[in-house]
C-alpha positions in Angstrom: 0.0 0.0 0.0 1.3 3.6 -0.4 2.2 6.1 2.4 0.0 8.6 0.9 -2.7 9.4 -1.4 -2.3 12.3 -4.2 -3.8 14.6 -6.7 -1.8 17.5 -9.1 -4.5 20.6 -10.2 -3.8 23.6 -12.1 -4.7 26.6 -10.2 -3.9 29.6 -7.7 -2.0 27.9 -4.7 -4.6 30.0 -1.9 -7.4 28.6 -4.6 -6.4 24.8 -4.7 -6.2 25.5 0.0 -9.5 26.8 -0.3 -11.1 23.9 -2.7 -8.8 21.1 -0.6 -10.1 22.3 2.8 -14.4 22.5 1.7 -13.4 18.9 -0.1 -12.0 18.1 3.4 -14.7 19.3 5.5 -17.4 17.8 2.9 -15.5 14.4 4.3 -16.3 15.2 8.2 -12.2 16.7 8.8 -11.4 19.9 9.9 -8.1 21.6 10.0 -6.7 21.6 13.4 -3.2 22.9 12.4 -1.8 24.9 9.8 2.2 25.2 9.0 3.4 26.9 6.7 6.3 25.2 5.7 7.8 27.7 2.9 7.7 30.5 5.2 9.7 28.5 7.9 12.2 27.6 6.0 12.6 30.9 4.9 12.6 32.6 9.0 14.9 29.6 10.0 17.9 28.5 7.1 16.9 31.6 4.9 16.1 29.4 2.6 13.5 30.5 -0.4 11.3 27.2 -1.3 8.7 26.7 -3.2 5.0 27.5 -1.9 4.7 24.7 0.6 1.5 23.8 3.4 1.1 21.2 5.7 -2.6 20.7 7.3 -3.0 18.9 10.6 -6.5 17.4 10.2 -8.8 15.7 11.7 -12.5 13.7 11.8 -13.6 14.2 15.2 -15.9 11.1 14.7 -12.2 8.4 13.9 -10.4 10.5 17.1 -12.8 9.5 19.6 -13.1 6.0 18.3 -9.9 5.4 18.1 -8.4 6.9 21.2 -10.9 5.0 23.4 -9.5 1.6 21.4 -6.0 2.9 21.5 -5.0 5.5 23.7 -1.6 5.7 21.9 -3.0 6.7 18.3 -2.6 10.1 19.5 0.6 10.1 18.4 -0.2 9.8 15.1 -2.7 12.8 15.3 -3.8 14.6 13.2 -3.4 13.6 9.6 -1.0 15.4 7.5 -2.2 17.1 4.4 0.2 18.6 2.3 -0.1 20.9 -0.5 2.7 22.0 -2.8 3.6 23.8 -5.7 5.5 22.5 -8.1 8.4 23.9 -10.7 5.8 23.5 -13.6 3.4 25.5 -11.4 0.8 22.8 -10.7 0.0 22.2 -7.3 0.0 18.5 -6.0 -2.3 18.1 -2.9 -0.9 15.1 -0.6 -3.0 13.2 2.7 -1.6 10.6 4.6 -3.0 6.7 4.1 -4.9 6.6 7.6 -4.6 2.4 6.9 -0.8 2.8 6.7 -0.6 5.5 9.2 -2.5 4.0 12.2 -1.5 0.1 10.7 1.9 0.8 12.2 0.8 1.0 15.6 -2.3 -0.8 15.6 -1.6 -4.3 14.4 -4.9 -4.2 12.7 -7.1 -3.4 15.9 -8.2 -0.3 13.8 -8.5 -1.4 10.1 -12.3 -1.0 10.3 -12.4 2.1 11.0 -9.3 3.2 8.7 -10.9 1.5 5.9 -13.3 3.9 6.2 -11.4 7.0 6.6 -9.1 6.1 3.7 -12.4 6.1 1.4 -12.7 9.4 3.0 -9.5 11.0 2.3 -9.6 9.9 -1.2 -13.1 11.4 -2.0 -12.1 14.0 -1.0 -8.7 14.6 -2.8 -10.6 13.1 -5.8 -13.0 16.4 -5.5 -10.6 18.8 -5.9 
């Protein structure tokens, strides 16, 4: 399985957040962190990168389940989101494979619900 599930648009950077956040919440996740990575590597190494986000989501719904199954899959909160730009100037939009992520520490104790919130995260890349 892969690490991640992805999707390259043409558009605006702020327009491809915008459409990747309503196709998020449309899913049942809300953005619980925001990092801009760009702009951090820019105040720490003054170094000039590409436009780059990373989105700390999350479906309140798959938390609670979750944490009251295992307690230690707050580690892997939230899911990471990641938009980029690209040299060409497309934008490739990037969310975490919940099955691989929470596989890792589960042993399977969670692959129902994962299951689930992969078909999630992929609708909702797929909308964009």
């Amino acid at each position: 399985m892969a690490l991640s599930f992805s999707k390259t648009v043409d558009g605006p950077f702020g327009d491809v957040v915008i459409k990747a956040t309503d196709a998020l919440k449309q899913q049942g996740f809300g953005v619980v962190t925001e990092i801009d990575f760009s702009k951090t590597m820019k105040e720490k190494l003054n170094q000039d990168i590409l436009p780059y986000l990373i989105l700390g989501v999350c479906n309140p719904g798959f938390a609670f389940q979750t944490m009251n199954r295992t307690p230690d899959t707050g580690l892997l909160m939230p899911c990471n989101v990641t938009q980029r730009e690209n040299p060409d100037g497309s934008i490739t939009v990037s969310a975490v494979n919940p099955d691989e992520l929470f596989g890792i520490l589960t042993s399977g104790n969670l692959m129902d619900l994962t299951a689930d919130l992969s078909v999630k995260m992929k609708t909702a890349l797929n909308s964009i």
